[in-house]
N, C-alpha and C positions, 0 to 999 in steps of 0.2 A: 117347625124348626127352620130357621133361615140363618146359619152360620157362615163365616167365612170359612171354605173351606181352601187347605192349602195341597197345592196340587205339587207332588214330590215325583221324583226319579233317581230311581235304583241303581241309575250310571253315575250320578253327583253323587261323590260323598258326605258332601255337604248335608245335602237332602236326606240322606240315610241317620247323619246326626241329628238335624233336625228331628227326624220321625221318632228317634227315641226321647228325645228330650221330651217332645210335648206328650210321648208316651208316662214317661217319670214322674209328668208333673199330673198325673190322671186324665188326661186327652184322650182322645180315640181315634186310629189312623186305621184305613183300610190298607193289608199288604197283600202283597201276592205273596203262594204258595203253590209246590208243585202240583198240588190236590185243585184248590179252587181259591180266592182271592176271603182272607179274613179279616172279619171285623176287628181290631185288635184293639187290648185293653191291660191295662195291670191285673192280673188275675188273683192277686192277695189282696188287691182293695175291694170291698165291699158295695161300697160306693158307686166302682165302676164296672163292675158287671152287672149291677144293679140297671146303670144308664145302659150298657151293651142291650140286655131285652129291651127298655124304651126304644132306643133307636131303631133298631129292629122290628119292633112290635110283638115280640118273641112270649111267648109264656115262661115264668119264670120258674117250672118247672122242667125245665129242659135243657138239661147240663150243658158246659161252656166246656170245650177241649183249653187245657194249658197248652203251652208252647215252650220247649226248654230249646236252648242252641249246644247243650254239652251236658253230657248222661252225667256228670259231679251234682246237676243242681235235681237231678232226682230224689234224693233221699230226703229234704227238707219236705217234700211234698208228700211222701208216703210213709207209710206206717212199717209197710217193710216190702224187699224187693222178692219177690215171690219165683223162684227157679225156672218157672215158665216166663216171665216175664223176664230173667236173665235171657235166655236162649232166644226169646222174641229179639227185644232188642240188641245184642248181639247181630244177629241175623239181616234185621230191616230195618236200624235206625244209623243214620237219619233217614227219615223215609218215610211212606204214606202208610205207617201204620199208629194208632193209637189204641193205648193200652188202659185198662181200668186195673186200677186197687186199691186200699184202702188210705183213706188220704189221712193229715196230721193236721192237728187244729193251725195250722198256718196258710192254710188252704179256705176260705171261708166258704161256708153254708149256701153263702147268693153265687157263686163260680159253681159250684157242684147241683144246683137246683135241687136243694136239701138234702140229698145223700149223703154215706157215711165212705163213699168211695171218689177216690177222680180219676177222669180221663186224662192222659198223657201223651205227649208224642213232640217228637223233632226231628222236625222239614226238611228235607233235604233242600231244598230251596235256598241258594247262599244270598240271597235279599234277607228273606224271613229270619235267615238267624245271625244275621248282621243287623240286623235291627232289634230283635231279640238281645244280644249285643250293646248295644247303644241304647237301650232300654234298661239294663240292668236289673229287670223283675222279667220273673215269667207271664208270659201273654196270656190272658183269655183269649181266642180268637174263631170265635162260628163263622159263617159262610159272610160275605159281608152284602149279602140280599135284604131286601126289606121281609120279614117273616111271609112263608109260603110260595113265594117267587123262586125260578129256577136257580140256582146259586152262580155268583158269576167266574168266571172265565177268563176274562180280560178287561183291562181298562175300562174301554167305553163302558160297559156290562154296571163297575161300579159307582161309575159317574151317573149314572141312568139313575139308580137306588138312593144312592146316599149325597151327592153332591149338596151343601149345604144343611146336612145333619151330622156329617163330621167335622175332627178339629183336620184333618189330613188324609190324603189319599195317594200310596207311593203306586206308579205305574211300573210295574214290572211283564207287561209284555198278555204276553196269551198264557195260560196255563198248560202244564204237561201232560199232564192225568186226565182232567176235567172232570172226575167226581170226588167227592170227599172221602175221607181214608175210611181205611177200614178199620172197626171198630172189636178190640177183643177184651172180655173182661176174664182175669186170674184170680177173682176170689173166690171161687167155688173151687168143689173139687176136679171139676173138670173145666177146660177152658172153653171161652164159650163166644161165639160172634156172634155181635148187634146188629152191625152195620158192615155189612161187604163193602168191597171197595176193590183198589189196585192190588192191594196182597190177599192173597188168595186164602181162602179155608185149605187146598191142597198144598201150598206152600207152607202154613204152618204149623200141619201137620207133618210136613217133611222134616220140619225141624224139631218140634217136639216129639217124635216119635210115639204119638197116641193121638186119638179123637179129638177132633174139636165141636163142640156141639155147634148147633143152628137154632140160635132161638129162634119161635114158631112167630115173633112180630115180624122178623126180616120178609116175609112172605105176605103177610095175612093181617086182618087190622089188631091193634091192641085189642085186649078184652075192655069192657067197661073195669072202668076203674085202677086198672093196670099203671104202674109207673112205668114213665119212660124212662130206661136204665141209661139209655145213649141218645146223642141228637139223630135226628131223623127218622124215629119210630113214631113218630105221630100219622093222625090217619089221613089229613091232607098235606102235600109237601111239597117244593120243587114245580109249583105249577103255572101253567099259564092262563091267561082271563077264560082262551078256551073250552070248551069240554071235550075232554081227553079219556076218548075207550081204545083199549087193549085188542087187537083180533086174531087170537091163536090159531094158531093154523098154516101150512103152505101158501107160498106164493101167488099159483092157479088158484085155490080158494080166495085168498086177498084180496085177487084183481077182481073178481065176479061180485064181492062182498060191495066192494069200491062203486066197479059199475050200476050197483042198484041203489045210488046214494051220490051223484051226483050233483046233489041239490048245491044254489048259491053258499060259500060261506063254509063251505065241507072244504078242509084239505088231507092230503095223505103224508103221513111220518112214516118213511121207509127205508129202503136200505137203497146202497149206492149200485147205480143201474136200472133200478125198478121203474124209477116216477115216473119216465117218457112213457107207457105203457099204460098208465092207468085212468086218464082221458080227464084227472082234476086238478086243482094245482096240488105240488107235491114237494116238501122240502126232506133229503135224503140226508141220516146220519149214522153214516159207516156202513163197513162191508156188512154184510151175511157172516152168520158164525165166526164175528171177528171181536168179541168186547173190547180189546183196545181200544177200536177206531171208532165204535160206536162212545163208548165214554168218554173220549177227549171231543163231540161232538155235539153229545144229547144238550146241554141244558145250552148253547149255542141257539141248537133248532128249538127249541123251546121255546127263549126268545124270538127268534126270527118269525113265529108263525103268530105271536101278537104286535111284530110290528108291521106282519099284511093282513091282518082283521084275520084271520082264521076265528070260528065262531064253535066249529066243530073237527074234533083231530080223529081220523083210524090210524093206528099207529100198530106196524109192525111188531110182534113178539119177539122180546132178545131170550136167548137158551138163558136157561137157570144156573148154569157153574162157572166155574172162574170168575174171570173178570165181569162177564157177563150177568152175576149173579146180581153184583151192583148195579149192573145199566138194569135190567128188570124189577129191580127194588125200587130206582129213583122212579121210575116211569110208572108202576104201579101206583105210586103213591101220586105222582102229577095227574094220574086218568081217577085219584080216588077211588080206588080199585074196581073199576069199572073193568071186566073185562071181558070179552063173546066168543064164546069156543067156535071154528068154523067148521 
């Protein structure tokens, strides 16, 4: 693909018109979001969620989050608003959380990667839904990476990927979050996460006042043959050219692990303070028991360690809850679940 790509800012209004027009007319503009920068697209055309996988290189089994900018244009999309999904949204929209239920034939088949359900959610992000906005349709909008690569973050990130396979690319800065939202579906009886993210399993259980299940892909690979019910449960994701193992375990284990693996080509993915210590090159993302600062950092250092030839990554363990549950999800899935208990 070798497109003109038209390069937009979130501070021109102009540019923000622009980005919906050529959205209207079935274009595809990369936009920022508080979460990560999405590939965006009309989400009712067929057509164009269709080119969203090509461009991406995406398998077209792997559902496309909508994008609404005002909780009025939910109900054309679904079949009905389900009480848990009142109190979600309610609670965390606009916000990094998205919601699965049962969608309405207005929704089509290629946006949902043949499901009888769709994923929902609206950005808190006043670009995203100012363009949303200026769009007049609800967005398709996945990470706006090329498939597999870590999702980007900032500008340059989607310049990198897509310059000259989109019609548009609005700059809106560094991202707030740095991982993609989190993922909950309300058509079972109980509700249930996909995909962790910024909102927590404990925060939405605070507000529905009952269990939220954890399906067993957010950890562990799909089984054979298993649908992916949400983006990001596939078994390689978010990764870089490197190979990328997991090394559970304390610090003083870490460093001894390190030291016997100095070879060329080795680097260490750690946490902030560690690296001087460990005698290889070392790129640090986030505190220790912090998943905020780790998440608004991971897919950052992901790229940075293919753009110093990193050949081989030992990459620090993030805790399993909260916030953190997501930076462990993305990162298991970038090491291929590669991981070495120490």
């Amino acid at each position: 693909m070798n497109m003109d790509t038209r390069l937009l800012d979130e501070k021109n209004e102009q540019d923000i018109k622009e980005a919906g027009k050529i959205l209207r007319r079935g274009g595809l503009v990369a936009i920022p979001t508080e979460t990560v920068y999405g590939l965006a697209g009309n989400a009712l055309d067929p057509t164009v969620s269709a080119q969203i996988y090509k461009v991406k290189g995406r398998p077209s089994d792997n559902p496309l989050i909508v994008h609404i900018a005002d909780i009025k244009e939910l109900p054309a999309l679904v079949e009905e608003i389900p009480e848990a999904a009142k109190k979600l949204a309610a609670a965390f929209w606009p916000g990094p959380l998205t919601i699965i239920m049962k969608k309405t034939p207005l929704v089509p088949m290629q946006t949902t990667g043949g499901l009888d359900t769709v994923a929902v959610r609206m950005p808190s992000d006043p670009t995203a839904r100012a363009i949303i906005n200026a769009a007049g349709v609800p967005l398709a909008a996945p990470s706006a990476n090329l498939s597999g690569l870590p999702s980007p973050t900032s500008f340059p990130h989607v310049c990198d990927d897509l310059m000259g396979r989109v019609d548009g690319i609005v700059n809106g800065g560094d991202c707030e979050v740095g991982v993609e939202s989190t993922v909950v579906a309300v058509t079972g009886e109980h509700p249930m996460l996909l995909r962790p993210g910024y909102v927590t399993k404990e925060q939405m259980e605070a507000v529905l006042g009952e269990e939220v299940l954890v399906s067993p892909a957010i950890l562990e690979k799909l089984k054979d043959g298993e649908v992916a019910r949400s983006p990001g449960m596939k078994y390689k994701h978010y990764a870089p050219k490197a190979q990328v193992t997991i090394l559970r375990g304390d610090f003083a284990k870490y460093k001894e692990f390190i030291k016997q693996h100095t070879e060329p080509g080795v680097w260490a993915l750690c946490f902030d303070g560690e690296g001087a210590q460990l005698g290889v090159p070392f790129i640090e993302y986030g505190k220790n028991h912090d998943g905020v600062t780790q998440a608004h950092h991971l897919f950052t250092a992901l790229r940075d360690l293919d753009k110093h030839g990193a050949q081989v990554v030992y990459a620090r363990c993030p805790e399993q809850d909260g916030v953190s549950m997501a930076v462990y999800n993305r990162l298991i899935r970038a090491a291929a679940f590669r991981v070495v208990e120490l």
